[in-house]
N, C-alpha and C positions, 0 to 999 in steps of 0.2 A: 746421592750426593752427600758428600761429611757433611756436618754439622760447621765444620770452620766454614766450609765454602757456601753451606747455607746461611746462615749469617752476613758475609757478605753481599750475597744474592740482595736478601732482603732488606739491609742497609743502602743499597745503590737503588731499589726500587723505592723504598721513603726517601732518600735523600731528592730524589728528582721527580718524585711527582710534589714534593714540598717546592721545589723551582718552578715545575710546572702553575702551582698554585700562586706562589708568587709572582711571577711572568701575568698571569691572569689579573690579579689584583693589579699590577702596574697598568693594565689597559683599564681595569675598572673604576678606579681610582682619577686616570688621567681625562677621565668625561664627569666625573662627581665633583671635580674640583679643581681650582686655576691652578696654571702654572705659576702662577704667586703664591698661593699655598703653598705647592709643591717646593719652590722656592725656598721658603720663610724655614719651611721645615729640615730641607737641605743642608741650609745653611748654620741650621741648629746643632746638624747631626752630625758635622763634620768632626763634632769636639771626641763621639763616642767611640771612635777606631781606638785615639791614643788613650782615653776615659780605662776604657776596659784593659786594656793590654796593664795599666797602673793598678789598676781593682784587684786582679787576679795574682800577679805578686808571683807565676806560676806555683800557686798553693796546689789547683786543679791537676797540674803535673805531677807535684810530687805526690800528691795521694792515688795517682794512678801507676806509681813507679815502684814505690816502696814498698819492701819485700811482705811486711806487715804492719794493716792497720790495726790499732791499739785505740782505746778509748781516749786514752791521753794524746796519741795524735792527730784524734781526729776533733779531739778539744781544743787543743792546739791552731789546727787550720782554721778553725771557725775564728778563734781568735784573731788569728792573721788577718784573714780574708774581714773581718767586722771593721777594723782597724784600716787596713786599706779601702775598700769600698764603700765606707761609709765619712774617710774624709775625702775619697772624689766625689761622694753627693754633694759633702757641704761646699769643696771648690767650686765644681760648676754652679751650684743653685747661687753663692754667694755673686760669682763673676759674670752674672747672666746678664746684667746691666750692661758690663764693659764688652760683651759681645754683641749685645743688641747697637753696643754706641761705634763699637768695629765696622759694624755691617750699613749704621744708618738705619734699619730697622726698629723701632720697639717692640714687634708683636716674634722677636725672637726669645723676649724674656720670659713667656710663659711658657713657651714651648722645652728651650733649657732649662727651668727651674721642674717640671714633669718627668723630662728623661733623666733627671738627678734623682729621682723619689726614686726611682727605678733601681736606682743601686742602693738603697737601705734594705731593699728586699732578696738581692742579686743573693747572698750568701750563704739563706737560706735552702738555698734551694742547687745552689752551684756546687755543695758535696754530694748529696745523694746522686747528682748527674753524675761527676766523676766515678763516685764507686760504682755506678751503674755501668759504663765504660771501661772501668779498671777490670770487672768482669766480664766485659764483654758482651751482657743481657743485652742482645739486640732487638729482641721482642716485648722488652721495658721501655730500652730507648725507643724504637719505632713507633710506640703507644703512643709517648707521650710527644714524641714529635710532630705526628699526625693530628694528635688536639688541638697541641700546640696551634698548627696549621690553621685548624678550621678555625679555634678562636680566633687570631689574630685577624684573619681573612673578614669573620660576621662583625667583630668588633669595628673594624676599618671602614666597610661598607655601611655598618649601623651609626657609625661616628659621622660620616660625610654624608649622609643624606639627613643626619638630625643638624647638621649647619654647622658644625665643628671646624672647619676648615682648615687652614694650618697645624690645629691641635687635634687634629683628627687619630693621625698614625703616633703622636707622642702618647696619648690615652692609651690607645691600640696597644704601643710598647710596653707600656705598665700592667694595663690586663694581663698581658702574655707570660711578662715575667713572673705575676705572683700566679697565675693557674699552672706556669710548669712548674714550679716548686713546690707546690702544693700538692700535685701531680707524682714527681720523684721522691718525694718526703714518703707517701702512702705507697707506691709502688716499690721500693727497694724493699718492705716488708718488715723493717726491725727499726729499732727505736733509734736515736740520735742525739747528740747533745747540743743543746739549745744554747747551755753558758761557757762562753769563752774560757777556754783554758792555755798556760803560757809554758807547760813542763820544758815544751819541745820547738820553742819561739827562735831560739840563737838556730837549731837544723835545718827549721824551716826557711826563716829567712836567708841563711848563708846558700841553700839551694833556688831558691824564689828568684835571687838576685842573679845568678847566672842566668835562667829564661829569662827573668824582665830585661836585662840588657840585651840581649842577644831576641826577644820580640818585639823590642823600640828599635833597635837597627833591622830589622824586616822592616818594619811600617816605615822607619827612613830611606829605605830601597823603594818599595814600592809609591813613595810620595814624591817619588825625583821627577817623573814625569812631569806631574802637574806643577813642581815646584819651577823645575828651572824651566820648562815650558813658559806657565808663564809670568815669568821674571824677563826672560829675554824675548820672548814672542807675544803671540796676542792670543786671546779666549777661544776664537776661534780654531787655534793652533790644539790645544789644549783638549777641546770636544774631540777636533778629528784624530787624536794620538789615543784617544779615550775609546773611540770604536775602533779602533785597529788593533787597540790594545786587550778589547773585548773579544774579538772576531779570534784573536791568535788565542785567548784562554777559555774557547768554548768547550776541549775538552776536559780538560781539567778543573773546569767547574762540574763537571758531569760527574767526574771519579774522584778529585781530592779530598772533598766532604765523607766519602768514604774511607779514606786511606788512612788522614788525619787521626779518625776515629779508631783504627785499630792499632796503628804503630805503636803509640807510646807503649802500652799498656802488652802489646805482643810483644815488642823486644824487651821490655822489662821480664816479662817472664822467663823470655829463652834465656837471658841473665841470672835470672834468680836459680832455675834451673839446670843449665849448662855452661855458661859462663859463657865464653867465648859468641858473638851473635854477630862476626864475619861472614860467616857462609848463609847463613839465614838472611842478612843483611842484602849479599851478592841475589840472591835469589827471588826477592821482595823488587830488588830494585828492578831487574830484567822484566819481570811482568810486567811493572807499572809502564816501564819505560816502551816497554814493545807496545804497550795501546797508542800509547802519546805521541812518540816521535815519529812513529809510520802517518801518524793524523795530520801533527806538524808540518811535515812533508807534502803531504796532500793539499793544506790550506795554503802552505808558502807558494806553490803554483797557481791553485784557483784563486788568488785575494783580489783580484780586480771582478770574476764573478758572482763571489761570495758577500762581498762590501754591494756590487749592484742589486743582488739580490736581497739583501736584508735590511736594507739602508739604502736603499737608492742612491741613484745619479749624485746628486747632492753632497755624498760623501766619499768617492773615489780620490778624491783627495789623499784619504788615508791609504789606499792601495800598496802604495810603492814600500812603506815602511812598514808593512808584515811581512815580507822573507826574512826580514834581519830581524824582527822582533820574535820570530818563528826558531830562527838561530838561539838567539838568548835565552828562550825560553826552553828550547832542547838541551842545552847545557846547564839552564839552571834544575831543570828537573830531573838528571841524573844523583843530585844530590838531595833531592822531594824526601829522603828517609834519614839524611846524616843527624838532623838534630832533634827527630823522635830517639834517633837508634844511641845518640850522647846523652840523651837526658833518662833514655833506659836503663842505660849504664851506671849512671848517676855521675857524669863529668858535664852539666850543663853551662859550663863557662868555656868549654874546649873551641864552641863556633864563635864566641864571639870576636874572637881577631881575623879570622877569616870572612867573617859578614862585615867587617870596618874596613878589612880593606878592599872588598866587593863595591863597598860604597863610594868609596875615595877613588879607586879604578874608572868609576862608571863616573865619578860627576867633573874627573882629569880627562877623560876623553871627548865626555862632551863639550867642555869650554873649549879644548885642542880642536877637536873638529867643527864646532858649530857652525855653520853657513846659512842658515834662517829657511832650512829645508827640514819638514819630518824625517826622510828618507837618511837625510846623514845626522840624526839626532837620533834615529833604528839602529845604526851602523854603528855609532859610539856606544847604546845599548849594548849592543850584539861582543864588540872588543875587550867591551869590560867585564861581561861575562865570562867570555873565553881566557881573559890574560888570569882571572881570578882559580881560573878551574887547579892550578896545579897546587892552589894553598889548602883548596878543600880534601885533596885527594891526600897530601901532605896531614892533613887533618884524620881523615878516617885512619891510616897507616898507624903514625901517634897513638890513635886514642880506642879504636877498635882490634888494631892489628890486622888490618886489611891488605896483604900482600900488593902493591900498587900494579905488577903482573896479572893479576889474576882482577884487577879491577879494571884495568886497559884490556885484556882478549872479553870480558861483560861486556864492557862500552861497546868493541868494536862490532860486537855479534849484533848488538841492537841499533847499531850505525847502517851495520850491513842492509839490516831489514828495512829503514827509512830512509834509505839511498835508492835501493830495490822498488819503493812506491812512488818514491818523489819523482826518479828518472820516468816510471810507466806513468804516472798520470802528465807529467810535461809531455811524453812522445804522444800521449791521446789528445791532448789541449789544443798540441798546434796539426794535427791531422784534424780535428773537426773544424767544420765550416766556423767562419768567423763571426757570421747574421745568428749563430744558432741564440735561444733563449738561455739564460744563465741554468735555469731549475734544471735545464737538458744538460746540459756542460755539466753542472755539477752531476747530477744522475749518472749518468754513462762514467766519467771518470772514477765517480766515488765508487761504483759498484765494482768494475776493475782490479779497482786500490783493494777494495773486500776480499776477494776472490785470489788476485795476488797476494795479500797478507795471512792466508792461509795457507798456500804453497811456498812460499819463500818462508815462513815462519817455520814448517817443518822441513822443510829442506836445510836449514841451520842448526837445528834441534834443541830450539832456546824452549825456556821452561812455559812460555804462553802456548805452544804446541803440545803439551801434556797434556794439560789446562783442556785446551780447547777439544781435543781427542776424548778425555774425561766427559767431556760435557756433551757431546754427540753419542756418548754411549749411554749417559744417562737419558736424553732425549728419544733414544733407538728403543732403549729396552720398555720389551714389555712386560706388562703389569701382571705381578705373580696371583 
């Protein structure tokens, strides 16, 4: 196997046994401590999505982008990065009062004033990650994210059974950050500059500002649910839109932690190097897309035994509003690479009008349809995705030079494939017996869907059947 494909291998098997580890901790945690703890801390932590996405200023981008780091620019980002992240410490630790008085809780201001200290530390430690990424050392990063892991984990568990409760996982948060910076610092192998420098402060931040606008409108996308959820609805409405909205991004928690990781820093190269990174572009996207959307397809059918099975009776509710969340989510993830592959480029302002009007799309359909049902609050999801698609494609055209022909016969080949599973596992769903157990239902159909996406995937002759062919030979052969 190359070296790039090993690499990957071994970025998707840390990234998910760190889920796995996580997943674990959430059950161990949930017997060591109340759900008022749980709670307090929740509630804490809600500030941290928008916290970080402000901190980072995309400095982490650019130095993963840029043709050549330099000791001045890498002075530079510290600088930025010091300056940003270290006044959303003093924001939050100052405002932790007025969140505890939000909430009606008090014992929220220790917990906010802890994941504040958090970011004095954050910056040290958040370049050697990047360049460690920018080169792609995936046996760096895997190192250190497996420590990462088991700290966080012993910390958590040593924190809540010494009576920590609520500050159990803010402690936990703290450890974690300064042992991986401290971790990246000694592992990248060469020295770093410690004092802020501003040679290169006007490039960085005129670059910073296109991602931070354009990563506040994502975190404004993905907050609409719970937002207008509930605004017009009630809490309850809001949990069961939360598991359905789980259920539909189970695969893409599996492989985007992956993806995320190598795009910037790959299409920046094939730019520094060949300029043009449409075809590279076309070809990234087809793999990704042929895991996901044949998945999509598969869950859009089983979600009434998928939700029974993993969530119980008690949450069928959400059922009806994962096909059309399955929808949205297949159209949004044909573009999972537009704004690694613009900010490789170095046009990272290019998405931000098409992400505002992604927004504006999705929160005009929902007021237009709402009727106090999930199902047509998936369905205004799902139109506002789709009416949005032709600004993006408009987008790649403009700013990659993406022949819009040659990015509609992509789409269609990898339509073809999750039309091709989605029909065979409906025609197996409604031929099995109706009494069957869900774990059978899903077994039998999924294994089908497997079996079929290896035949219709080379009968199209998309690039995951290379892939896959590659990989059964490496598996076959034997040992010299």
């Amino acid at each position: 196997m190359s070296s790039g494909r090993q690499k990957v291998a071994l970025h998707l098997i840390v990234t998910n046994w760190a889920l796995v580890a996580n997943f674990v901790l959430t059950i161990v945690l949930a017997r060591l401590l109340s759900p008022q703890d749980i709670g307090i801390f929740s509630m804490s932590a809600v500030l941290m999505a928008v916290a970080h996405v402000l901190r980072d200023f995309g400095v982490t981008s650019f130095i993963k982008r840029v043709k050549e780091l330099t000791p001045d620019s890498l002075s530079s980002a510290l600088g930025v990065l010091l300056i940003t992240s270290w006044s959303v410490a003093a924001l939050m630790f100052l405002s932790a009062p007025y969140w505890a008085h939000f909430f009606h809780e008090a014992r929220v201001v220790p917990v906010v004033q802890v994941l504040a200290l958090g970011f004095v530390f954050i910056p040290f430690g958040a370049i050697p990650m990047a360049i460690i990424s920018r080169e792609m050392d995936v046996k760096k990063s895997a190192t250190i994210g497996a420590v990462a892991t088991v700290v966080y984990f012993g910390a958590s568990v040593g924190l809540a059974l010494a009576g920590f409760g609520p500050m159990t996982m803010a402690w936990a948060n703290l450890i974690n950050i300064i042992v991986t910076g401290a971790m990246a610092r000694r592992a990248l192998g060469r020295s770093l500059p410690w004092i802020p420098g501003f040679s290169q402060l006007k490039g960085i931040v005129h670059f910073g500002l296109g991602n931070l606008l354009t990563a506040l409108l994502k975190a404004a996308d993905n907050a609409l649910p719970d937002i207008l959820l509930g605004r017009w609805m009630t809490p309850t409405a809001v949990g069961l839109f939360s598991r359905a909205n789980s259920t539909v991004n189970m695969v893409s928690t599996a492989l985007l932690p992956t993806v995320n990781y190598f795009a910037l820093p790959y299409m920046a190269k094939v730019h520094h190097a060949n300029g043009p990174v449409a075809g590279e572009y076309l070809r990234a996207t087809s793999l990704i897309n042929s895991l996901i959307l044949p998945a999509l397809a598969a869950i859009a059918v089983l979600a009434h035994d998928i939700v029974s099975l993993l969530y119980g009776s008690t949450w069928l509710q959400a059922a009806p509003a994962i096909p059309w969340l399955c929808l949205a989510y297949a159209v949004s993830s044909l573009f999972t690479l537009s704004t690694p592959a613009l900010t490789g480029v170095g046009k990272p302002y290019a998405s931000i009008g098409p992400t505002a009007f992604l927004v504006f799309v999705k929160i005009a359909f929902a007021w237009w349809l709402m009727d106090g049902t999930l199902r047509t609050f998936a369905v205004a999801i799902a139109l506002g995705q789709l009416l949005s698609a032709p600004a993006m494609v408009l987008m790649l055209y403009r700013h990659l030079g993406l022949p819009v022909l040659a990015w509609l016969k992509n789409t269609l080949s990898v339509f073809a494939l999750a039309a091709s599973i989605g029909i065979l596992c409906w025609i197996i769903r409604i031929l099995l017996p109706d009494g069957w157990p869900s774990i059978l239902t899903i077994a039998v159909t999924g294994s089908a869907a497997v079996i079929a996406f290896v035949f219709v995937s080379r009968a199209l002759s998309l690039p995951i059947s290379h892939e896959l062919q590659r990989l059964f030979k490496q598996l076959h052969k034997k040992p010299s």
